[in-house]
C-alpha positions as CSV (number, residue, x, y, z in Angstrom):
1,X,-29.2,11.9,49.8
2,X,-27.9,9.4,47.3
3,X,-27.3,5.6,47.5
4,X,-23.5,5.8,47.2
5,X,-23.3,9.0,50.0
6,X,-25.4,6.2,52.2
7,X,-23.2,3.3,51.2
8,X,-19.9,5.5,52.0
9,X,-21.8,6.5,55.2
10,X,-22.2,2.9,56.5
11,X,-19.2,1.6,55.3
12,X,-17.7,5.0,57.5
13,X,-19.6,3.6,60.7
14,X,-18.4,-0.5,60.2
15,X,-15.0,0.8,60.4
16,X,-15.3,2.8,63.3
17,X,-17.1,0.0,64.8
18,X,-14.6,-2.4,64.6
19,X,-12.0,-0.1,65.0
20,X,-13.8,0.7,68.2
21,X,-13.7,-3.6,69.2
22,X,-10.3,-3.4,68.3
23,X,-9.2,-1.2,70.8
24,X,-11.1,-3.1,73.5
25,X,-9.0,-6.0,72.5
26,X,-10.8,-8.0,70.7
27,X,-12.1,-8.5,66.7
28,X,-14.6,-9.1,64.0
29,X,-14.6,-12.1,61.8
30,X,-16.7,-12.6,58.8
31,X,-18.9,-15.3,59.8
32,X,-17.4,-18.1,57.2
33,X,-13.7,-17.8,58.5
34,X,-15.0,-17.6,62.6
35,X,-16.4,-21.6,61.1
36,X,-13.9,-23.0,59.9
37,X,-12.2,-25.9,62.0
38,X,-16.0,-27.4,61.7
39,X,-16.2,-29.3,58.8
40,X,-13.4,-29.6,56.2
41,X,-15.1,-29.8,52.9
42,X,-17.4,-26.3,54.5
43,X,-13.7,-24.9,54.6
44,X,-12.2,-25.8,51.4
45,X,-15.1,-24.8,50.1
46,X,-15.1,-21.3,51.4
47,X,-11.2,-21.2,50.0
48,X,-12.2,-22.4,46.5
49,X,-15.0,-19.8,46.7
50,X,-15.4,-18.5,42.9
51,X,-12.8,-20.9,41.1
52,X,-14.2,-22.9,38.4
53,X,-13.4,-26.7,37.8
54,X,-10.9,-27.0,41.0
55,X,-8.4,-29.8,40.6
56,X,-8.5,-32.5,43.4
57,X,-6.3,-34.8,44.4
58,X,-7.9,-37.3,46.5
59,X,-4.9,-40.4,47.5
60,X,-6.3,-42.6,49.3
61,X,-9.2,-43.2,48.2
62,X,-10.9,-46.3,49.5
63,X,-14.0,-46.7,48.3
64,X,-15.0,-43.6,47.3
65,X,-16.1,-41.8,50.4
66,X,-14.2,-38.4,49.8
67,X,-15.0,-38.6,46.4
68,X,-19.1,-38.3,47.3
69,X,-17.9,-35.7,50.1
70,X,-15.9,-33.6,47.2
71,X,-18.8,-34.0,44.8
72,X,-21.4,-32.5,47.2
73,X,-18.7,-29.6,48.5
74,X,-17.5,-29.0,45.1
75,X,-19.8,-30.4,41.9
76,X,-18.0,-29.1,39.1
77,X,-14.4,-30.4,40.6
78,X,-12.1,-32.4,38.9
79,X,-11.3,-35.2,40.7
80,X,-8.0,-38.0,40.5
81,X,-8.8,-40.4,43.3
82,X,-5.6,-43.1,44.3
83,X,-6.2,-46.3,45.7
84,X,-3.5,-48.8,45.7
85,X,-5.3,-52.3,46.5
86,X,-6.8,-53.9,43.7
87,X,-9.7,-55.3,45.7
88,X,-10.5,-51.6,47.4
89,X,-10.1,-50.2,43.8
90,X,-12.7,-52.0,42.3
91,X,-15.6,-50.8,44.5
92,X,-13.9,-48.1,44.3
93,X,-14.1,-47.4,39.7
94,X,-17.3,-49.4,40.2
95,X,-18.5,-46.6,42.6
96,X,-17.6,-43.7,40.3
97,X,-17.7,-45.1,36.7
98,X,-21.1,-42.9,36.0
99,X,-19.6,-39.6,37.9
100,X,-18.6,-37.0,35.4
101,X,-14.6,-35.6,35.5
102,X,-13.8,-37.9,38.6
103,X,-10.6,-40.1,37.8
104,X,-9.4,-43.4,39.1
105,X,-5.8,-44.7,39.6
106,X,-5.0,-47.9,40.9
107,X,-1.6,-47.2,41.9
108,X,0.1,-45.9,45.7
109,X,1.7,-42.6,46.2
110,X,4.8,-42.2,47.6
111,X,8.0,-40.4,48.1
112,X,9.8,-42.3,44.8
113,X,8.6,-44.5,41.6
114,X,8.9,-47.9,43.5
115,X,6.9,-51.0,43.5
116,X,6.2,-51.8,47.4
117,X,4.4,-53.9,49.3
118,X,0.6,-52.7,50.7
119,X,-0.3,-54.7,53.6
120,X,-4.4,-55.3,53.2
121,X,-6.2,-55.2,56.7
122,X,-9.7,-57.0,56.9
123,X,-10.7,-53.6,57.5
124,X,-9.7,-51.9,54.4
125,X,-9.4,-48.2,56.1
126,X,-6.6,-49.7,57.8
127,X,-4.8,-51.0,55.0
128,X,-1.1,-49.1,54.7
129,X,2.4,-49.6,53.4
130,X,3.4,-49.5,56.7
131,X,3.2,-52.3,59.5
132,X,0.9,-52.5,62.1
133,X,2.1,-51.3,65.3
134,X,0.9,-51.7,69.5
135,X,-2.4,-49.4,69.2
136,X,-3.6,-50.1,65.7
137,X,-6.7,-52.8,65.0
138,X,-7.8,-55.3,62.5
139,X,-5.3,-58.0,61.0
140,X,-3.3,-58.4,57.9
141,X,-4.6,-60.8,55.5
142,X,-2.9,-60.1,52.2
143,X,0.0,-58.5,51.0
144,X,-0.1,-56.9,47.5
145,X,2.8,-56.2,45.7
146,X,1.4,-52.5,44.2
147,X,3.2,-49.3,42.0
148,X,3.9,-46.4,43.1
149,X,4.5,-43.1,41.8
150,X,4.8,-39.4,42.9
151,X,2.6,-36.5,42.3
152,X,5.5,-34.9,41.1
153,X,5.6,-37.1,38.2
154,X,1.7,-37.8,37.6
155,X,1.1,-33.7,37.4
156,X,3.9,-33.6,35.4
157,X,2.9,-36.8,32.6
158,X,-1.1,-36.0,32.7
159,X,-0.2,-32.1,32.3
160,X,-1.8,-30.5,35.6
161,X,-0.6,-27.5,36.1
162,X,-2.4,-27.0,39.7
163,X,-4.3,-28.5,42.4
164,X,-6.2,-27.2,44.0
165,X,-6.7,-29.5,47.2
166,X,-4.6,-32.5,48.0
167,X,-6.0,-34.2,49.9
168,X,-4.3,-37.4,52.0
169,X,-5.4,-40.4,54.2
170,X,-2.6,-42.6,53.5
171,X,-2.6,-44.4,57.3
172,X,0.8,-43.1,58.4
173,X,2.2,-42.6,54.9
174,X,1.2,-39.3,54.2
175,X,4.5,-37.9,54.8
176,X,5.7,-39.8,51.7
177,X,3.2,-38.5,50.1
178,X,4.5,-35.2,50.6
179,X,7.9,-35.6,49.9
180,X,6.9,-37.4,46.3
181,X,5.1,-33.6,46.0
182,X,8.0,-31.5,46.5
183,X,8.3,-29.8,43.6
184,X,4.7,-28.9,43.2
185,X,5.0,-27.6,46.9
186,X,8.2,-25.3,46.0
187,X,6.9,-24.3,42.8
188,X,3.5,-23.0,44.8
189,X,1.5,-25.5,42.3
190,X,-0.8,-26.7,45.6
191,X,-3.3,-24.4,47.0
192,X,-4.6,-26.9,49.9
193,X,-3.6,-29.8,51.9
194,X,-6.2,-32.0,54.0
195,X,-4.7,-35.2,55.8
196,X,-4.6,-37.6,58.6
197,X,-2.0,-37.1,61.1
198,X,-1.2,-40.1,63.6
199,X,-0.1,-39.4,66.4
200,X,-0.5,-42.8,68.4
201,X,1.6,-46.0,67.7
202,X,-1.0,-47.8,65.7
203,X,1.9,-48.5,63.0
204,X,5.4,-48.5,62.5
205,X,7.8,-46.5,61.4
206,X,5.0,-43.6,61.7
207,X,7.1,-39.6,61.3
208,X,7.2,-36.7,64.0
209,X,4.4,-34.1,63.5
210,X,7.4,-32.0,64.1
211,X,8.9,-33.0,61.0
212,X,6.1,-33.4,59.2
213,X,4.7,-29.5,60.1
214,X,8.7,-28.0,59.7
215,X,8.5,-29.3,56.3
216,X,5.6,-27.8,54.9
217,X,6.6,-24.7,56.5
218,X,9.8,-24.8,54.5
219,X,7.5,-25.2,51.7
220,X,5.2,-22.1,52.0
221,X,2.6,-24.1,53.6
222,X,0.9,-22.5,56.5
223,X,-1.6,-24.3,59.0
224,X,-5.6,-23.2,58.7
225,X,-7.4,-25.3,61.6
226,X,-7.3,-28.9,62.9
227,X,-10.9,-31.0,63.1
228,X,-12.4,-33.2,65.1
229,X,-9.6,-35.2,67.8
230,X,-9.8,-39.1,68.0
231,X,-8.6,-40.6,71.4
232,X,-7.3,-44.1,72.1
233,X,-7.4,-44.3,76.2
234,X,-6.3,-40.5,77.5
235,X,-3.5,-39.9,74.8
236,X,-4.7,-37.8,71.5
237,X,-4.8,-40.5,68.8
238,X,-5.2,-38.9,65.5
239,X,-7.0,-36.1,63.7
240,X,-7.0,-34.1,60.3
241,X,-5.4,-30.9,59.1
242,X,-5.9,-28.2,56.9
243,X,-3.0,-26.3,55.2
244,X,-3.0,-23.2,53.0
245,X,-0.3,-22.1,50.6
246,X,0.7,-18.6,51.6
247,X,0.3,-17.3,48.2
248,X,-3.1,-19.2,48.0
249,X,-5.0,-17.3,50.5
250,X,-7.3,-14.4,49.4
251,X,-6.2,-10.9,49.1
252,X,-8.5,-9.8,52.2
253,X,-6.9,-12.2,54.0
254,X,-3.3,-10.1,53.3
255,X,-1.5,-9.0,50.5
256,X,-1.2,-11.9,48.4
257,X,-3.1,-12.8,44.9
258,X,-4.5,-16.3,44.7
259,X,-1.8,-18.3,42.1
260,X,-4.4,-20.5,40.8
261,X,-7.0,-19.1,38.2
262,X,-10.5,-18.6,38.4
């Protein structure tokens, strides 16, 4: 008997296996895609599986904490990290001035090219361009006057042609965010999106998830798994999201090629 007639035999008897759990109602999943919804940067990596030099966006950076997640997830990535307050964005280029190919801009993101006012909380994970609101914490205790641009124009003036994850903790302005990437999103130029939705009042002029969800639909954006839920009393409070552009996914997955090359 040869190896390929026992190969052809096996792979005969996994079908018929599965077909077999199939019929009973039920399926197999290969054991990295029944994790995900664990940990994030396990997921994106299993997406990114294969892909040389992946192109992250990392906007809102603080002071560097997703960059040392990305690194360890991802060590050959290439990474832009944003971070609008002056005094976060020092620890922030101190903390990754020796780390090869990671990037930082101090500048916001947002929907438009704008100069807008960041309200700095004395805790800096706080900070946002939007107002504090009835369930939020900390205290204002400067306002900074800070640019910002979209990720339309950035990809477009440092000549990225794809990226690979965006990902988004922007307290409440994420949605900006977003819109500022339209044309990357309709030109299938993102492969994955990782954010922070709010759902609790903790600040102002916070969007629907409604709104937020129909418009990444629109935008061939599909949703992968949520993580972990944060509650403030008995009421869901916030939690992060991954996305997937359609075209993005591996071809097991369906019919579609991966845009982005390996």
């Amino acid at each position: 008997m040869t190896i390929s007639t026992v190969k052809s035999g096996l792979q005969s008897a996994r079908r018929a296996i599965r077909e077999t759990i199939r019929r009973c109602g039920y399926d197999v999943q290969h054991y990295d895609r029944a994790r995900l919804g664990q940990d994030p940067f396990t997921d994106i990596r299993y997406f990114l599986k294969g892909r040389e030099r992946p192109v992250i966006f990392d906007v809102g950076a603080n002071v560097g904490q997703s960059v040392d997640a990305f690194r360890k997830a991802l060590p050959d990535a290439i990474i832009h990290s944003f971070e609008p307050s002056p005094g976060t964005y020092a620890q922030l280029s101190e903390h990754c001035r020796s780390l090869n190919r990671v990037k930082t801009w101090n500048v916001g993101v947002g929907s438009s090219q704008a100069t807008l006012t960041f309200l700095e909380n004395n805790d800096s994970k706080m900070s946002s361009f939007l107002p504090l609101s009835e369930h939020s914490w900390g205290k204002i205790v400067k306002e900074t006057k800070c640019n910002v641009l979209t990720l339309d124009s950035f990809a477009e003036e440092q000549h990225v042609e794809f990226i690979h994850v965006l990902k988004t903790d922007t307290q409440g302005f994420d949605f900006e965010v977003f819109k500022g990437a339209d044309r990357l999103m309709k030109e299938d130029r993102i492969g994955l999106i990782h954010f922070e939705f709010i759902f609790s009042d903790q600040y102002k002029q916070l969007p629907s998830f409604h709104d937020v969800y129909s418009f990444l639909l629109e935008r061939n954006l599909s949703l992968v798994t949520y993580y972990k839920p944060y509650f403030q009393g008995d009421l869901l409070s916030w939690t992060d999201f991954l996305f997937i552009n359609r075209k993005f996914l591996r071809p097991c997955v369906g019919d579609h090629k991966s845009l982005a090359p390996v």
